[in-house]
N, C-alpha and C positions, 0 to 999 in steps of 0.2 A: 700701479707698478706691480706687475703678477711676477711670480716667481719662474723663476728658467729650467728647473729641472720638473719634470711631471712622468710617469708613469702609472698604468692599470692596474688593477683590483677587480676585473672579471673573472678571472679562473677561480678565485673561492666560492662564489657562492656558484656558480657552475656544478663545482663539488658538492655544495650543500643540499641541492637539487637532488642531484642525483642518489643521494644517501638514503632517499628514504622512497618504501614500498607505495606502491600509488593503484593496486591491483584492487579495484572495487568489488563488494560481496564479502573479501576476506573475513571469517570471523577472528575479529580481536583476541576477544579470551573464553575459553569455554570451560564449564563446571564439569566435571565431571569425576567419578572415583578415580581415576587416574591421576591429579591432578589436585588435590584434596586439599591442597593451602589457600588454593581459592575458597575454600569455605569458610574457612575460619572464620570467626567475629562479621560476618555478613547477612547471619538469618537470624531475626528475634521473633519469640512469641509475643500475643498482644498485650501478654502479663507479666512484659520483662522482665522474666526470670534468669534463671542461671541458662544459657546456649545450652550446655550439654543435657538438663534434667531431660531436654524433649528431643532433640536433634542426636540421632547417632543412625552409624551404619551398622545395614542389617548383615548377619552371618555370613549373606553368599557375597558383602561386600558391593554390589551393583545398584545400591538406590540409595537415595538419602529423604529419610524419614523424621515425621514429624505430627503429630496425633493432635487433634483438635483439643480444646479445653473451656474449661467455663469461662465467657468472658467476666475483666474483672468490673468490680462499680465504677462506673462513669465520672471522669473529675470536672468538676463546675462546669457547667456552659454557659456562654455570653450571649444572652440573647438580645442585648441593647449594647452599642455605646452608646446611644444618645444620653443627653441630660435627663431620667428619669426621677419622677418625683411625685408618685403613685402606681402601684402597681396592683395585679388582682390575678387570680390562677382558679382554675375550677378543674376538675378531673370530665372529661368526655366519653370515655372508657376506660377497660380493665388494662390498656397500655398508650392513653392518649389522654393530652391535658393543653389546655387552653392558659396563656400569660397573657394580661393585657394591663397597657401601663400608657403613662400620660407621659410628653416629653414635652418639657420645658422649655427646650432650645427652639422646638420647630411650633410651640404651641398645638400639638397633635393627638389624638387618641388611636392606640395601634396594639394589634394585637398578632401571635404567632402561635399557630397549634404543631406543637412536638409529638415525638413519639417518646415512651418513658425511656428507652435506650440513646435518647438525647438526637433522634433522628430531626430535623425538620419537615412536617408536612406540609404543612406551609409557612411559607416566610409572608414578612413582614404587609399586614393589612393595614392602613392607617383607614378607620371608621370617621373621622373628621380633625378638623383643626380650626385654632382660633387667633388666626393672625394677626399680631400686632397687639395680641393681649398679654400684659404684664400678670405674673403670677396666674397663669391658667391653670398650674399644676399644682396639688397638694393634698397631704392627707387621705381621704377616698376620696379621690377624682372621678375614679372610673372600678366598676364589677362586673362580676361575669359571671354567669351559673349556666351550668348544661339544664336543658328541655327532656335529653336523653342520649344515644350515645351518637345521631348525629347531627345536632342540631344545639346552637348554646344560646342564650340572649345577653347583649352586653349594655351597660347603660353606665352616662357620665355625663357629668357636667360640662355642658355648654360654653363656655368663659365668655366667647364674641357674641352669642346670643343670650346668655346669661337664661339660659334652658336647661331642665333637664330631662335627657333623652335616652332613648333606648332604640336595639336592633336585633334582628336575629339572624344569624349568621349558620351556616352548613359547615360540617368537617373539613370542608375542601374549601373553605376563606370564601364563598360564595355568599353574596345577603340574599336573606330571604325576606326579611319582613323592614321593612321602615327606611328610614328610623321614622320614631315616634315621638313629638313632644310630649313628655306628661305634664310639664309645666313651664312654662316660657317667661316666667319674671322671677324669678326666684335672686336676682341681684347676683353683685359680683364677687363675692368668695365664697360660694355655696359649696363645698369643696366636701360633701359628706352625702354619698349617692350610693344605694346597695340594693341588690338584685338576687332573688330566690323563686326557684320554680316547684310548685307544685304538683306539677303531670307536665308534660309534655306541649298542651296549649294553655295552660295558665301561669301567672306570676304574679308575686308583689315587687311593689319596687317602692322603698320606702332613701328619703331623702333630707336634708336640709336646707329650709329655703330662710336664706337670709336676707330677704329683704322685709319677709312680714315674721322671721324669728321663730319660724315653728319648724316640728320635728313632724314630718308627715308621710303619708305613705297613700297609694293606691295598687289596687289586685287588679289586671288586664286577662282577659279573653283572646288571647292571640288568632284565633282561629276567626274569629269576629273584630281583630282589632278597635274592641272596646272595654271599658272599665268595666269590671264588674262591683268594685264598689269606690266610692274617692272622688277625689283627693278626701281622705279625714287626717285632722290636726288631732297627731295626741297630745301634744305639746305646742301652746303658744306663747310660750316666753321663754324660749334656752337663748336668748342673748344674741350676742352676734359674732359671736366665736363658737355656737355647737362644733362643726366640721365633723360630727358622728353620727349619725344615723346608719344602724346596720337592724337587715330583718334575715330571716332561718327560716325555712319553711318546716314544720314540723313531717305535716302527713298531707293529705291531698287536700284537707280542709282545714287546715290548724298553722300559724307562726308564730314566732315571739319578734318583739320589736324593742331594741336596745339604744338607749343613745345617751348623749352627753348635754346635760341642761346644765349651759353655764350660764344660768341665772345666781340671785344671791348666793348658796350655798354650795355651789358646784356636785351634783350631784350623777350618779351613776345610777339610772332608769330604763326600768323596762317596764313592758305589757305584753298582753297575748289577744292576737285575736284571730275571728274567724275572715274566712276567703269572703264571705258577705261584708266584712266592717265591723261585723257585735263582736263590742271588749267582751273575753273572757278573762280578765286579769286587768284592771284597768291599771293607771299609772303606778308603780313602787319602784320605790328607792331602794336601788343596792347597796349604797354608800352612799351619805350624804355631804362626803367631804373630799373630795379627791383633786381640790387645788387647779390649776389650769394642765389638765390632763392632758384635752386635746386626741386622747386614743383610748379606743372600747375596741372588743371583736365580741363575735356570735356567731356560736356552732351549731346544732341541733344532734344530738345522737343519735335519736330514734324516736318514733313518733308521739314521745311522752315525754321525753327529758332534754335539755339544753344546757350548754354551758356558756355564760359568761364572762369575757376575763378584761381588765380593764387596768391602765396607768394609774396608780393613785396618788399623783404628785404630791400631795399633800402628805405623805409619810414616806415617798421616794422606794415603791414598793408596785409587784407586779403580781393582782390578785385577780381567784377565779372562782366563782361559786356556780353549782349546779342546780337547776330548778326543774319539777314536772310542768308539767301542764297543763295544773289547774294555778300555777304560779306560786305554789311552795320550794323556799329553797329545802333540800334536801342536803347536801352536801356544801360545806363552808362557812363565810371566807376563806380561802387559802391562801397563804402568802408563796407566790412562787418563789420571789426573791424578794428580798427587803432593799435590799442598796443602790438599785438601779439611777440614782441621782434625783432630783428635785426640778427639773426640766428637761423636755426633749424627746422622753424614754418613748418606744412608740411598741402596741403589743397584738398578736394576731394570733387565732383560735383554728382548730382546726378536725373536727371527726373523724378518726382512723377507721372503726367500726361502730357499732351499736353500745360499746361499752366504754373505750378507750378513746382518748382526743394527749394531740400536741397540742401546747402552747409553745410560741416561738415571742421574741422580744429585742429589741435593742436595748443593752444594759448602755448608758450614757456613761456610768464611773469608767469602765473597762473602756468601751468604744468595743463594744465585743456583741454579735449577734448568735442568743443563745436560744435554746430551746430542752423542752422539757415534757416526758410521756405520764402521763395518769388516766387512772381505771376509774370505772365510773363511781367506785368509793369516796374519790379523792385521794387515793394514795397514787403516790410519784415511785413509777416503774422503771423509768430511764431517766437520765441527766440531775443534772442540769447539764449541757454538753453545748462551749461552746461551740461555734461553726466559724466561724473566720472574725478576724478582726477586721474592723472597715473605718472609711476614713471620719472626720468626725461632722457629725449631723449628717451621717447615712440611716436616715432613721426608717426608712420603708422594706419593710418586710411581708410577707404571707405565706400560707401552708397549706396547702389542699390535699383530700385523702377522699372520703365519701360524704354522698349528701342522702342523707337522711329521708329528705324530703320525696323524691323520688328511687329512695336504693339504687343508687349508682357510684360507683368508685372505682378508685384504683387496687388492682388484685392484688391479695392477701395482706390486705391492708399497709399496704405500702402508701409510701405519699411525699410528696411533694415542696419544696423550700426553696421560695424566691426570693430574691436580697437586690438591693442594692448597695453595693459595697465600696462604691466610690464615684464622682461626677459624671463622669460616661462609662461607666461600667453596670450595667445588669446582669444577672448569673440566677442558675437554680441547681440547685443541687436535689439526687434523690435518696433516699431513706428506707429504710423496711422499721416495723412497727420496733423489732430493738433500739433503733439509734443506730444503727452500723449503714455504710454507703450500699445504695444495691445499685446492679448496674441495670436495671431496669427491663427486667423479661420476668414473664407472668412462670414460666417452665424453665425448666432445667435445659440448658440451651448449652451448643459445642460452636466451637469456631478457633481459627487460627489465621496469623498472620506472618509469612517471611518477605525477608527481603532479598536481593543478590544484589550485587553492582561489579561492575567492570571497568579499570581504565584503560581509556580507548587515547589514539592520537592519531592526526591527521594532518594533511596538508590543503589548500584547496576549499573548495566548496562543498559544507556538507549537506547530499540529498537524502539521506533517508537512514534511518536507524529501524533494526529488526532483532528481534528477542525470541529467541523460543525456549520453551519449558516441554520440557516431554515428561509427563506426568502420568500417575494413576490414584485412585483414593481405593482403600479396604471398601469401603459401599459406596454405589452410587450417590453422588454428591456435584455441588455446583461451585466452581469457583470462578473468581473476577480476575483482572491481569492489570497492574495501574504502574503507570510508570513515573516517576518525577519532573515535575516541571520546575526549574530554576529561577524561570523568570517571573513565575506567578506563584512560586513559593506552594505552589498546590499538587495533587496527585489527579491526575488523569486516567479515566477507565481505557485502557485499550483495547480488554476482550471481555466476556464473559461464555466460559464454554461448559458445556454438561460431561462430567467425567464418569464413565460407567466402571462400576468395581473390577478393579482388577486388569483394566483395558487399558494399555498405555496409548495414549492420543498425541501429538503437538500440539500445543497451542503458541499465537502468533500474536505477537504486540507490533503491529507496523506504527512507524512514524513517519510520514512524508509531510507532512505543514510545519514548516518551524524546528527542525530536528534539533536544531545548536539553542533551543531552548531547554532541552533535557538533557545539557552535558555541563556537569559542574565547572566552577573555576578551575578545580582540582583535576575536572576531564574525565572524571566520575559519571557513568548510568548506572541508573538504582531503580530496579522495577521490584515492584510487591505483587505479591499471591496472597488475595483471603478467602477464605470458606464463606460460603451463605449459611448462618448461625442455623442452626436446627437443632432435633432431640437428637439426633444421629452422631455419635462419637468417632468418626473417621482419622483413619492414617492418611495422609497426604504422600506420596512416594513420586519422586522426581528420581529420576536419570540421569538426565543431563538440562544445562542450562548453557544455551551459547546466544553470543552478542557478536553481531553482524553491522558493520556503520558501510555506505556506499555513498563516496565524495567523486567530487571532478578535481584536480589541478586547475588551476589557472594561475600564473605568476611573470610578475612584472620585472628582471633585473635592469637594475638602471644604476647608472654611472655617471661623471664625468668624463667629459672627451678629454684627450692631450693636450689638445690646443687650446683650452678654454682657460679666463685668465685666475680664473679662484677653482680651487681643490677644496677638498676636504683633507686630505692630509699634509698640503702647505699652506693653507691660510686657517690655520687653528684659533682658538679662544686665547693663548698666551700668545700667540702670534699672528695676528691679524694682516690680511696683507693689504695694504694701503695704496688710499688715493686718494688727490688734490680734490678741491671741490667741484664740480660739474665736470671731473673727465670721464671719459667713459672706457668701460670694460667690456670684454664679451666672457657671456656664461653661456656654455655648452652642455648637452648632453646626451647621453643614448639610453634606449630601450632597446630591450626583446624581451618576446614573446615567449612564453613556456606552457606548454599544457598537456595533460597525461587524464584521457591519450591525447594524442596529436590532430587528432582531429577535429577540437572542440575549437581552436582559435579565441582571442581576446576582444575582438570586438575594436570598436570604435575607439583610441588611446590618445587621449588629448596629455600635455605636458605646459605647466604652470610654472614660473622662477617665484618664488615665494620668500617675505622679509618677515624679523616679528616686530608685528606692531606691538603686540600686547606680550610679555614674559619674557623668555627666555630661548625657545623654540620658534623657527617661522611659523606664520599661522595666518597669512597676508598676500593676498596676488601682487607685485610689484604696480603700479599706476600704469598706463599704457598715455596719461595726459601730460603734456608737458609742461615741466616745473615743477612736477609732483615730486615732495620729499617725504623719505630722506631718496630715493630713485624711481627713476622714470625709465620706460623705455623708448629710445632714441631711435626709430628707426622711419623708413617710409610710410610704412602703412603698421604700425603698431598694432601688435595681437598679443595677449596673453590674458588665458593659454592658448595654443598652438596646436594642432591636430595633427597628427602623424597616419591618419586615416585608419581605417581598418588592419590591424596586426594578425595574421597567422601564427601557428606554432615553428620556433624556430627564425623569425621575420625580426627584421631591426629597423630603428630608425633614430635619427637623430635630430634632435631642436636644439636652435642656437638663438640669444635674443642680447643685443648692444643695450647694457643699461648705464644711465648717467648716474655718475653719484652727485647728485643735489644737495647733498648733506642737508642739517638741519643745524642745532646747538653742536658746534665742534668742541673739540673731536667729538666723532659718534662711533659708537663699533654696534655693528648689526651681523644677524644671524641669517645666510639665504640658503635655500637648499633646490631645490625643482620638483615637485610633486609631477608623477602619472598615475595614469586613471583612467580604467574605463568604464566608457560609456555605457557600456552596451552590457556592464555585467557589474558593476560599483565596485570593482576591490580595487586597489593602487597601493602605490609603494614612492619611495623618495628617495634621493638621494642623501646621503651623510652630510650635515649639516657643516659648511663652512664658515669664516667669519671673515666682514671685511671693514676696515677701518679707513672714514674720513677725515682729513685733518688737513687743516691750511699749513705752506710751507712757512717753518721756523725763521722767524727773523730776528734782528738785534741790533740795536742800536747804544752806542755809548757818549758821551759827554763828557771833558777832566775840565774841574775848576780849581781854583788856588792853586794854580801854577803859574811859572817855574817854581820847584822848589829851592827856597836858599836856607842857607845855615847860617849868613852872618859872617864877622867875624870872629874868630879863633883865634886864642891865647893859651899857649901852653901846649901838650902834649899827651898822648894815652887817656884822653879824655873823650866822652860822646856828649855829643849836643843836639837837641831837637832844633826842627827847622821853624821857621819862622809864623808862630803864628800871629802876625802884626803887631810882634814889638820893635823887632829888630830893625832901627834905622837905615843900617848901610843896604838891607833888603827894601826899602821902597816901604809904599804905605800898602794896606790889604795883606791878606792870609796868603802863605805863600809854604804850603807844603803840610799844615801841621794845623788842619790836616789837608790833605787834598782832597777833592770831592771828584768819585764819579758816578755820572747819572746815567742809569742804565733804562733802556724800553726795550721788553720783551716779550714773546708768546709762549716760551719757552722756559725750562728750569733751565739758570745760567752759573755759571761759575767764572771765578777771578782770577788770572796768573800774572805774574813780575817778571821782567828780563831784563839784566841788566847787559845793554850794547853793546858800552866801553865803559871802561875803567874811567875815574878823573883825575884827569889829566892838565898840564901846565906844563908849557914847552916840554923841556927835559923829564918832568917831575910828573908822579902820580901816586894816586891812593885807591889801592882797590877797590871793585865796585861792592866786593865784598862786605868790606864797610860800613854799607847802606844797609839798614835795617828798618822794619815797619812794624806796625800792627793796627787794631780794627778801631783803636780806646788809647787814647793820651795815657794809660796806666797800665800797662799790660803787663800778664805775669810773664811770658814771654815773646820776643820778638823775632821777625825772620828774617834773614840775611840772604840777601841776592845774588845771584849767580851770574857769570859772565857768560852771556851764548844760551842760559839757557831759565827756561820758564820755571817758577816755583808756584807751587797753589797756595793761592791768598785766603781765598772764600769760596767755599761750595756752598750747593744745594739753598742757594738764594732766592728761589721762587724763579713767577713771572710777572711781568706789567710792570711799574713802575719804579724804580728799588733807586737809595741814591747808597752809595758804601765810600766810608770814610776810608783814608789812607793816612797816618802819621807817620811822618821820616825823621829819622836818628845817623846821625854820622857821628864813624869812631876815627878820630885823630891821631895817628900812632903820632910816638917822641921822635923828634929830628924829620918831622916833615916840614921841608922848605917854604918858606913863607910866599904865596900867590894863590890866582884867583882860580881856581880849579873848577872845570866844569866834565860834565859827562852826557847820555843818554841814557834812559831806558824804557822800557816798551810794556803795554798793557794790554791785555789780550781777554776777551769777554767771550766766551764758548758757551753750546747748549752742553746739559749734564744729564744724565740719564734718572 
């Protein structure tokens, strides 16, 4: 049943069209002194300071200036999420250092050499894995020591082959040597493996073999991939929880070798010996009591001295004594901290110079990973200074600065702090020998960073965004051009140009792959300028900055026709325009074409009648099979969608499609609209969503029982009597009024009304039908009185299906009514109710 009046809604968007500039190249917005509010709050340096202390214009007013600065220290970097659960750092040079860490999740050993400005040189190498092994990771899993400054050797525990092994790896994540079993039974939580080089082709590599319980080491010939002395045990009985074995290499023929004997007494052990095997210090005891420690570390200062520092569970304390190397301690015990808790605490050492060493530690009370400077006296020069809090049994830490063993480090003794700080999180933070963050450059270094951005709008298809900077720097200098990308949340290089002092250039940031990925939700482009850090303290001097976006138009206006039987603005959500079950409707509609310019054309324009199956919205091609519900379309050769072929600019066309309503559970109210689209270019558009409602026709049915109704006889006058409900003799046997019963079947809400015909009457004589009065309950607080000619409402809003509604009749007997048998009519009328 479609609605009779219909009229068009073309001409607005006609207009809406036409409102806006479609002139490709135009630049949007452009920077310049003219125009100066574009600058505001859009350029920061890379040490988010205050805009104004760097950014202002120069006297003659024509540049906008902005002078390099020291970059600031670098905030943590992540160089894991995986589940780490040992890690190891070695310094490679004076601005280059090696992490290498065991993941739990993938069972893996992987390592990443940074630059100390937090660059990556190379990402992520996994050196092996052990699949399918439970608890591969732990404690020292895995170490690392540089050879020299381009070459490092890493070695770790095996899990799947229950080995332990080594490699040697180049600056550039390239293997050079192995790997190398050093020992292939060492059983399955041998989880204490440590590596030191003494030149360039030699090393020890001292370890924990738990399957025969000793603490053992051998020295390799890398150049000859052979032992020069080993395997020797310096320890065979540390139990079967050592998991410590750490070695230092002193000088090119000297180490110290430290570990954990958790035999009877638990104790903290070292030796010394030579690159041949001969103890020169053979076993002592540090500590003879340190409880189930589980963690030792070993530094070397210099090719005479070492520091030890180890977990002493047993007093809940994190201590470090210094020895030469003939194996006199010199300097200690030291308590770094006393409180660190009675389980878990885990602790690591580290050589800044020839004098000075950190020690770093997970305090277990706090949950806090701290650290702490001392001179080779023993006295504490910096800290205790936490470093972040981490989550709890983040107990893996390390620190590298220089090794001793070969005089190699990180410049001016700066160094290094790896953490794990929580389940998939790994980070290193950098340091200088005070305790304060450095950002990681060997020299006094300049650099800067601004931003601009511009909002742009458009209609259409965007091809290609264009940026220029017309720049100069006070001295020849290098800058890079990056622009923001949205969708990968990342910054892309667009140029990198050479800028000679004092020479204004352009430089060009073109976009043609993907432009509508560098434009905010907000419609925002934001490009960044940064210097290449050097000693050079440059002014950066821009001009001008302008943003150029080049789109095509293409647009679809589509409508309903007139003639079609649902609209969008007469068959609404509140008003739905309805149909019986399987009648059928027609839906109409048109297209044209629009494109600027006009000669680009739409392509291939197919047109779809669309229902929602699923929400609120169509989102559904109508069936084209028959019997499909809740519609089908009913025609000869059914199609949907429809192809209007090829559209030019300006070109129209129209699709009409007969759809049955099938309905489904009535009433149904569905939402259909007509999507177009083309083919040949993917953009489409739909029409205004109309609504149309199925519903079987309203019927009703009624039934009166306990009729006629009688009163009986009457005695007396001004008096009201109910009608019979099967007492009254002269009325017969059965209920006869009181009440009356009617049985109603409906699909519908129904309602009740009363008319009284005539009056009751007896020849000459009568009593109005007025008289007559009802209600719903033999006790009603009030009753209704019926009208002659005409309907009173009994009962509304009574549902539908099955309903029975009682009726009790009262007659009022006025005085001096003649004695006979009075009879009347009235009428009962069962209606739908809204």
């Amino acid at each position: 049943m479609g609605k009779a009046t219909r009229y068009s809604l073309l001409l607005p968007f006609l207009i809406f069209l036409l409102g806006f500039s479609s002139t490709a190249g135009d630049p949007i917005s452009q920077f310049n002194q003219s125009s100066t509010v574009n600058l505001t709050g859009i350029a920061s340096t890379i040490i988010q300071a205050e805009i104004d202390a760097r950014l202002n214009f120069n006297s003659d007013g024509l540049t906008w200036d902005l002078t390099e600065v020291s970059p600031p220290a670098i905030v943590p970097i992540v160089f894991s999420t995986q589940q780490v659960e040992a890690l190891a750092t070695t310094p490679l040079d004076l601005e280059k250092f090696v992490v290498a860490w065991c993941d739990e999740g993938s069972k893996s050993i992987n390592f990443k050499i940074y630059s100390t400005a937090g660059d990556i040189l190379v990402n992520t190498v996994t050196v092996d894995t052990s699949p399918g092994v439970a608890d591969a990771c732990d404690y020292h899993t895995v170490s690392v020591a540089a050879l020299n400054s381009t070459h490092f050797v890493i070695a770790w525990f095996d899990a799947s082959e229950q080995d332990v092994t080594f490699a040697v790896y180049d600056f550039l994540g390239r293997l050079s040597l192995g790997p190398i079993d050093e020992d292939t039974a060492v059983g399955t939580n041998s989880w204490g493996v440590s590596v030191s080089a003494f030149n360039s082709t030699h090393i020890v590599i001292g370890y924990y073999d738990y399957a025969d319980q000793d603490a053992t080491f051998s020295t390799w010939n890398l150049a000859t991939s052979t032992r020069v002395a080993g395997p020797i045990d310096v320890d065979t009985g540390v139990s079967t929880d050592c998991y410590n074995v750490h070695v230092a290499a002193l000088n090119s023929t000297h180490f110290a070798f430290f570990y954990y004997d958790a035999g009877a007494t638990d104790d903290a052990t070292f030796a010394i010996y030579t690159i041949t095997g001969t103890a020169v210090k053979t076993v002592t005891d540090e500590d003879t009591n340190i409880g189930n420690s589980y963690s030792l570390a070993l530094t070397a200062l210099n090719a005479t001295h070492f520091v030890v520092a180890y977990y002493d569970a047993a007093d809940a304390d994190i201590t470090f004594s210094i020895y030469n190397s003939a194996g006199t301690r010199v300097v200690g015990p030291i308590d770094e901290d006393t409180n660190v808790g009675t389980s878990g605490a885990f602790v690591s050492v580290a050589a800044l110079n020839s004098t000075h060493f950190v020690i770093a530690y997970y305090d277990t009370v706090d949950a806090q990973h701290t650290f702490s400077i001392y001179n080779s006296a023993g006295t504490r020069v910096v800290g205790p200074i936490d470093v972040s809090s981490v989550a709890s049994g983040m107990k893996w830490l390390s620190v590298t600065s220089y090794l001793a063993g070969i005089d190699l480090g990180i410049c001016n003794s700066n160094w290094i702090f790896a953490e794990v700080n929580a389940t998939n999180s790994a980070r290193f933070f950098t340091f200088d020998m005070r305790g304060n963050t450095w950002n990681g450059y060997c020299t006094q270094i300049y650099s800067l960073s601004a931003e601009h951005n511009a909002t742009v709008s458009y209609l259409g298809n965007l091809n290609e965004i264009d940026v220029l900077i017309n720049l100069t720097s006070s001295v020849d200098d290098e800058y890079s051009i990056s622009i923001y990308s949205f969708s990968s949340n990342t910054w892309e290089t667009c140029t990198t140009v050479s800028v000679p002092a004092n020479t204004y250039i352009g430089a060009w940031c073109n976009i043609t792959t993907a432009p509508q990925d560098f434009i905010s939700p907000n419609n925002e482009i934001v490009v960044r300028i940064n210097s290449t850090p050097d000693a050079d303290q440059a002014t950066l001097k821009e001009e001008y900055v302008q943003f150029f976006i080049h789109y095509e138009i293409r647009w679809l206006e589509v409508n309903y026709t007139i003639d079609s039987s649902i609209n969008s603005w007469e068959c609404t959500s509140t008003s739905p325009c309805e149909f019986p079950p399987y009648s059928t409707f027609l839906v109409k509609a048109s297209v044209t074409c629009h494109t600027d310019p006009p000669t680009l054309g739409c392509g291939e324009v197919y047109g779809g009648v669309r229902y929602n199956q699923s929400g609120s919205e169509p989102d559904t091609l109508v069936s084209t099979t028959p019997g499909a519900k809740p519609f089908f379309v009913q025609e000869q050769n059914p199609q949907n969608p429809k192809t209007c072929g090829t559209l030019n600019n300006g070109e129209s066309c129209n699709l009409s499609w007969i759809l049955n309503a099938a309905g489904d559970t009535l009433p149904l109210t569905s939402a259909l609209d007509i999507l177009f689209s083309s083919a040949s270019y993917g953009f489409s558009n739909h029409t205004a969503t109309s609504f149309v409602k199925i519903t079987s026709p309203a019927y009703i049915s009624g039934t009166l029982s306990n009729v006629p109704i009688c009163f009986g006889s009457v005695s007396g006058g001004n008096l009201e009597v109910n009608a019979s409900d099967g007492s009254k003799v002269e009325c017969g046997t059965g209920i006869q009024g009181f009440p009356m019963l009617l049985q109603i079947e409906s699909n519908v809400n129904v309602a009740v009304w009363l008319r009284g015909d005539t009056n009751l009457v007896s020849d000459g004589n009568s009593i109005s039908v007025t008289n007559l009065r009802c209600a719903n309950t033999s006790s009603p607080q009030q009753k209704i009185s019926l009208r002659l000619g005409e309907y009173v409402l009994f009962q509304d809003n009574l549902g539908s299906g099955s309903i029975t509604v009682p009726v009790y009749w009262w007659l009022f007997v006025p005085a001096g009514t003649a004695p006979a048998t009075y009879t009347g009519n009235i009428s009962v009328l069962v209606n739908a109710t809204s």
